[in-house]
C-alpha positions as CSV (number, residue, x, y, z in Angstrom):
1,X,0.0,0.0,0.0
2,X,1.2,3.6,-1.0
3,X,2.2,5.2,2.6
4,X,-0.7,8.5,3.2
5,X,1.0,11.8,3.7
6,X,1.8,12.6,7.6
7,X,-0.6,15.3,9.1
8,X,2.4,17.2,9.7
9,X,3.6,17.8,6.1
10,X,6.4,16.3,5.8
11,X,6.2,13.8,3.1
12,X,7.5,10.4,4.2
13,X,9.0,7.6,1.6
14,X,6.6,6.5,-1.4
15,X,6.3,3.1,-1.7
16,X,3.9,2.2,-4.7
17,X,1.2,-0.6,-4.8
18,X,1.9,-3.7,-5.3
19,X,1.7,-4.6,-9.4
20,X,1.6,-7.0,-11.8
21,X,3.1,-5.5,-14.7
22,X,6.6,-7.2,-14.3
23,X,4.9,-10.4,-14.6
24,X,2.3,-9.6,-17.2
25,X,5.3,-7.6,-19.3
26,X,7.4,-11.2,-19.0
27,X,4.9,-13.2,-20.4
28,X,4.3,-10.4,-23.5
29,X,8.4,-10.6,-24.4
30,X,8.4,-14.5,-24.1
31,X,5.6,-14.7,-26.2
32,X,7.5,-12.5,-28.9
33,X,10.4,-14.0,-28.4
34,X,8.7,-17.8,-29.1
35,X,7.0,-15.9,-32.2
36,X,10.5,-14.2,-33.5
37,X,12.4,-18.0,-33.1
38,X,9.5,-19.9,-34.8
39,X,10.3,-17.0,-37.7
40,X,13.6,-17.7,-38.0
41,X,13.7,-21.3,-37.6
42,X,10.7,-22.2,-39.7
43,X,8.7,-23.6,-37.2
44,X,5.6,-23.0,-38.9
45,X,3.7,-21.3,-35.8
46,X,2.1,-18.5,-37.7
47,X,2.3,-14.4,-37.1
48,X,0.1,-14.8,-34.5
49,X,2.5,-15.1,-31.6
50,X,4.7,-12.0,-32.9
51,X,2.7,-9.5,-32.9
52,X,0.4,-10.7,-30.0
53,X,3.6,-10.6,-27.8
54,X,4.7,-7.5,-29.0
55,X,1.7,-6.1,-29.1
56,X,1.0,-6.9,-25.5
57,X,4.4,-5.8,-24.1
58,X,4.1,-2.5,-25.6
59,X,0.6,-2.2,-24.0
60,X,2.0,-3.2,-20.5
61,X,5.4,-0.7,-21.4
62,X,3.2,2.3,-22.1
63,X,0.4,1.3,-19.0
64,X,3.2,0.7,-16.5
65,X,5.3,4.1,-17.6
66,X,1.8,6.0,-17.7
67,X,1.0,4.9,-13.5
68,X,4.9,5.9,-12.9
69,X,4.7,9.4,-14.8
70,X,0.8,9.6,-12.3
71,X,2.6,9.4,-9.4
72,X,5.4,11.6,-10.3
73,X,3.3,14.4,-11.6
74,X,1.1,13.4,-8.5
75,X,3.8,14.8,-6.1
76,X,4.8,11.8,-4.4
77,X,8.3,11.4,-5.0
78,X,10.7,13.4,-2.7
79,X,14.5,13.8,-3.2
80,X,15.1,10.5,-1.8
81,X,12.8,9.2,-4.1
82,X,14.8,10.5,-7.0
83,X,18.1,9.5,-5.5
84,X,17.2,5.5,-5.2
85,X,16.1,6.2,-8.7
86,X,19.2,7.3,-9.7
87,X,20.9,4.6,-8.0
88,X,18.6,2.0,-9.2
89,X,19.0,2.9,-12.9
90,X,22.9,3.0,-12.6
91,X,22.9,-0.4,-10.8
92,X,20.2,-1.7,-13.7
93,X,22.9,-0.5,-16.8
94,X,25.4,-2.0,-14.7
95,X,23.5,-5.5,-15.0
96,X,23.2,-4.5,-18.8
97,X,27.1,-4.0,-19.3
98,X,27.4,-7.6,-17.4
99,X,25.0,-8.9,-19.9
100,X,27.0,-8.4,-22.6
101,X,30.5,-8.8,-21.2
102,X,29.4,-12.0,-20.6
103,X,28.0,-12.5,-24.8
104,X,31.3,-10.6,-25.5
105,X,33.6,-12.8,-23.7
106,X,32.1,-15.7,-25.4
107,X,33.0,-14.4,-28.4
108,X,36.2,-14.2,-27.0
109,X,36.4,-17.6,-26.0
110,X,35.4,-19.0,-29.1
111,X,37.6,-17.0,-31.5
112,X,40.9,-16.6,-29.4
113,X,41.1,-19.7,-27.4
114,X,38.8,-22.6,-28.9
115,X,39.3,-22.5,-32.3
116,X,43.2,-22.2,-31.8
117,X,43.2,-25.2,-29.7
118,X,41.0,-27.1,-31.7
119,X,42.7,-26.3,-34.8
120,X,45.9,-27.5,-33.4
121,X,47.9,-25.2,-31.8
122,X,50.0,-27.1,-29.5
123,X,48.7,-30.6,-30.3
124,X,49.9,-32.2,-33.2
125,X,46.7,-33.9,-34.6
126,X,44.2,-32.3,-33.1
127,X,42.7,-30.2,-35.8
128,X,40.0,-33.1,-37.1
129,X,38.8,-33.6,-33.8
130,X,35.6,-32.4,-35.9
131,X,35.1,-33.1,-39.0
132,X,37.7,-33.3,-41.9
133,X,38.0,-30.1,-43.8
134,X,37.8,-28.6,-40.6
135,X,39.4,-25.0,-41.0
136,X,40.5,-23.2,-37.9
137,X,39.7,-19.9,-38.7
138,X,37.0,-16.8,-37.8
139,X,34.7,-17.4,-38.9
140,X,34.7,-21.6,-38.4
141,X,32.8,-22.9,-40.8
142,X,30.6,-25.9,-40.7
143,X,29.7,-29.2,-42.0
144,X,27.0,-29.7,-44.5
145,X,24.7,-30.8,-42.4
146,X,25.4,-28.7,-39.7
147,X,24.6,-25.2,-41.7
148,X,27.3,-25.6,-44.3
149,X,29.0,-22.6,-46.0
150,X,27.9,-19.3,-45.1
151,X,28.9,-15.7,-45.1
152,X,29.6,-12.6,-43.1
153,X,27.8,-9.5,-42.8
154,X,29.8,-6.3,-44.5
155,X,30.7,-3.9,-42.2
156,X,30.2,-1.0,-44.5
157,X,27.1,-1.8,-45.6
158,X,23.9,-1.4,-43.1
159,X,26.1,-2.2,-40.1
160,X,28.0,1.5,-41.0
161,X,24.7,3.2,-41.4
162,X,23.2,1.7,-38.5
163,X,26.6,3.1,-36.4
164,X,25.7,6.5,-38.2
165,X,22.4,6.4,-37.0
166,X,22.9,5.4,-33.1
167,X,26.1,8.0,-32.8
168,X,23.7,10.6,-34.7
169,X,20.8,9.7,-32.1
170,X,23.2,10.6,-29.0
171,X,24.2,13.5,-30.5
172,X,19.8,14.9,-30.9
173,X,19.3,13.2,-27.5
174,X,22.3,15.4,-25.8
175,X,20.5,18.6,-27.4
176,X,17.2,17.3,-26.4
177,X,18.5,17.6,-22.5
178,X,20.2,21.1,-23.1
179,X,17.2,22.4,-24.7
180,X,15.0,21.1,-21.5
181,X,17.1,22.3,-18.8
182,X,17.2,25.9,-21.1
183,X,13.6,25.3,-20.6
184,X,13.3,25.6,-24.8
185,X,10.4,22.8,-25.1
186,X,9.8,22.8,-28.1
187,X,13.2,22.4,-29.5
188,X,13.9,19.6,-26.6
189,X,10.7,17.5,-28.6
190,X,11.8,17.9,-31.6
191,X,15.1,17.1,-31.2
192,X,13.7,13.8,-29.2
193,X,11.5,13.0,-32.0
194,X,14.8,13.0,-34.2
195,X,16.3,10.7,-31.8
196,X,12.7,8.3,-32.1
197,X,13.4,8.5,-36.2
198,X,16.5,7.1,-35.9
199,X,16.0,4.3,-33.7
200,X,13.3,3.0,-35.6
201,X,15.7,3.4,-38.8
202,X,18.2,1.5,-36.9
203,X,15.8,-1.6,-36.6
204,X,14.2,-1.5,-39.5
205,X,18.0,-1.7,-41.4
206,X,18.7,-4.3,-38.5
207,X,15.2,-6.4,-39.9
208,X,16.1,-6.1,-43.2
209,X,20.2,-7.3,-42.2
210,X,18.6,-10.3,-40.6
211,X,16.3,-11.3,-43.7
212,X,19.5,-10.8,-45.9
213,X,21.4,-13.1,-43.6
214,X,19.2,-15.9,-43.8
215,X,18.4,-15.7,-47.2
216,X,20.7,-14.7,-49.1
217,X,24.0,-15.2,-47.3
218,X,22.9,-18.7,-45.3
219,X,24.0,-17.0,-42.1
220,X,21.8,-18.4,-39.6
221,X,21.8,-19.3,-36.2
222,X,22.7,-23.0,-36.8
223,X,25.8,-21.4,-38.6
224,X,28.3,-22.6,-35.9
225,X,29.7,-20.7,-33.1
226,X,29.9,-17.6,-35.3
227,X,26.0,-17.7,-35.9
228,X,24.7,-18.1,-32.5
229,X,27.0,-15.8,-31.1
230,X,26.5,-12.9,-33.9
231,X,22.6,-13.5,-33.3
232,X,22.8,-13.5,-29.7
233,X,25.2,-10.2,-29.6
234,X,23.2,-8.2,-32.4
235,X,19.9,-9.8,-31.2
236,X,19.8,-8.9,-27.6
237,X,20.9,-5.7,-28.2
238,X,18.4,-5.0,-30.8
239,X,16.0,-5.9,-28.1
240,X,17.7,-2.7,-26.3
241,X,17.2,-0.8,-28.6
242,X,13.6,-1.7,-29.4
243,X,13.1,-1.0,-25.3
244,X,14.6,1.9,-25.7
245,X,13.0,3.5,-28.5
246,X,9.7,3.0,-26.6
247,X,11.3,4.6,-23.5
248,X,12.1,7.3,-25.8
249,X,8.4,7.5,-27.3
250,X,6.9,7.7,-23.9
251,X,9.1,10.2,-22.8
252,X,8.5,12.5,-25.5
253,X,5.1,11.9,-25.2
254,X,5.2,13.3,-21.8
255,X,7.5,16.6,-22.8
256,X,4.6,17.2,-25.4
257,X,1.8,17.1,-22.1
258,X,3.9,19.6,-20.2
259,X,5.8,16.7,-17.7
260,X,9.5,17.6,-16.7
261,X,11.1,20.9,-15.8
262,X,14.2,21.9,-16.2
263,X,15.9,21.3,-12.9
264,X,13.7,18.2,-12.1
265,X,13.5,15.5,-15.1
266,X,15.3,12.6,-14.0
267,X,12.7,10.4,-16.2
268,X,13.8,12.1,-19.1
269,X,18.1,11.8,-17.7
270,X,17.2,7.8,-16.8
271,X,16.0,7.0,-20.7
272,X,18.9,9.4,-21.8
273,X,21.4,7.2,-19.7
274,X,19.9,4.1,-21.2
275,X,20.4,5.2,-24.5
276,X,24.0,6.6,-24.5
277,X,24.3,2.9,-23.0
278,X,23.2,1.0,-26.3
279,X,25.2,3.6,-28.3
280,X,28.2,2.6,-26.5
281,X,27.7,-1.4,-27.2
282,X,27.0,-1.0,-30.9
283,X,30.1,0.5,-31.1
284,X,31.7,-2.4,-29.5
285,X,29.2,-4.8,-31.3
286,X,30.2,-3.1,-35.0
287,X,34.0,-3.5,-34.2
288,X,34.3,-6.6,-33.1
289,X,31.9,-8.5,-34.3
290,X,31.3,-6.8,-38.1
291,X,35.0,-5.2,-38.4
292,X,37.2,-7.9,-37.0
């Protein structure tokens, strides 16, 4: 139960309702994600789970943000409020950047230490402990009946643009925040409807990568260790940025209703956070998964 304001004033900690939104949102993604694998993998399950999860995950996103932005326009967050906020958001990112350290070091694994060994570095004889033909070099390649030949994604095709967009939409989001805390609204929305356009460029060219990949360069994610681990890297941060871009929607949404001021927004500072986040990891992603 939300705590009731003391008679004397002094407004004590908020502590919201109980909800179920984190469980309702969990089953939305998991339904996408079943309808996005049975895509890719020709499971024959239909549309139907695709756009019924993601339908139902942006309705939870955009009814769990709307109670939030109620009870902050509703008064009942203090400065302590906004400080476990602040702290909560910064230990959340740090969860993210452990997410992918973790998808980066397999990567790691895989190109600098695996494939050595099990090409035969060190071990005389060990390099058709797989399958004959067996060439120990990024990216492995694969038996016929494992995936068979494949190939890579150019760098300086939609991977390039897709770098140009994200570094472009850090760039509109950082003079979205100046033009807020100027207290220049309408510049701060339009520059956050810039940042919106590109992010949904980004995953539209990231869409149109993926059906390119599978169909026309047989890069899929039974291509190897280089195929589950360039889906699982791009992937899951495409999921970020997806997140993100509705964070970003909402929040602009919000600027357009008359929410934030300029020396109290941390709503708009926590989604600008998240953001400069996934700029950071594509950069990481497009050099060393795309470039070397």
């Amino acid at each position: 139960m939300s705590s009731p304001a003391p008679a004397n004033g002094q407004s004590r900690y908020f502590v919201p309702d109980p909800s179920a939104w984190p469980f309702m949102l969990t089953a939305g993604l998991v339904t996408l994600i079943i309808g996005v694998w049975s895509s890719l993998e020709d499971k024959n399950l239909g549309a139907l789970p695709y756009y019924l999860g993601g339908g139902f995950a942006a309705f939870i996103i955009f009814r769990w943000f709307r109670g939030i932005a109620l009870e902050s326009e509703g008064g009942k967050y203090s400065s302590q409020v906004d400080m476990t906020y602040r702290m909560g958001m910064a230990w959340f990112i740090f969860s993210e950047v452990m997410f992918f350290a973790a998808f980066f070091g397999a990567l790691f694994y895989a190109r600098e230490i695996s494939l050595p060994w099990i090409g035969g570095e060190g071990a005389k004889g060990v390099a058709n402990l797989l399958w004959d033909g067996f060439e120990a070099s990024w990216p492995s390649n694969g038996p016929a009946n494992l995936g068979g030949y494949f190939e890579t994604v150019s760098a300086w095709g939609l991977p390039f643009i897709n770098t140009c967009l994200l570094l472009s939409s850090g760039v509109t989001i950082t003079f979205a925040h100046h033009a807020l805390k100027d207290n220049k609204r309408l510049a701060c929305i339009l520059w956050m409807w810039a940042t919106v356009a590109f992010g949904v460029v980004f995953l539209y060219c990231q869409a149109v990568e993926y059906i390119h990949a599978y169909h026309a360069l047989n890069l899929t994610l039974h291509s190897g260790v280089y195929g589950s681990t360039f889906f699982m890297l791009t992937g899951f941060h495409g999921m970020h940025v997806t997140l993100g871009t509705l964070m970003l929607i909402v929040i602009t949404i919000r600027l357009m209703l008359g929410h934030f001021k300029p020396d109290s927004h941390f709503g708009f500072e926590g989604v600008a956070w998240y953001w400069h986040f996934v700029d950071v990891v594509w950069i990481g992603l497009f050099v060393f998964v795309y470039v070397l």
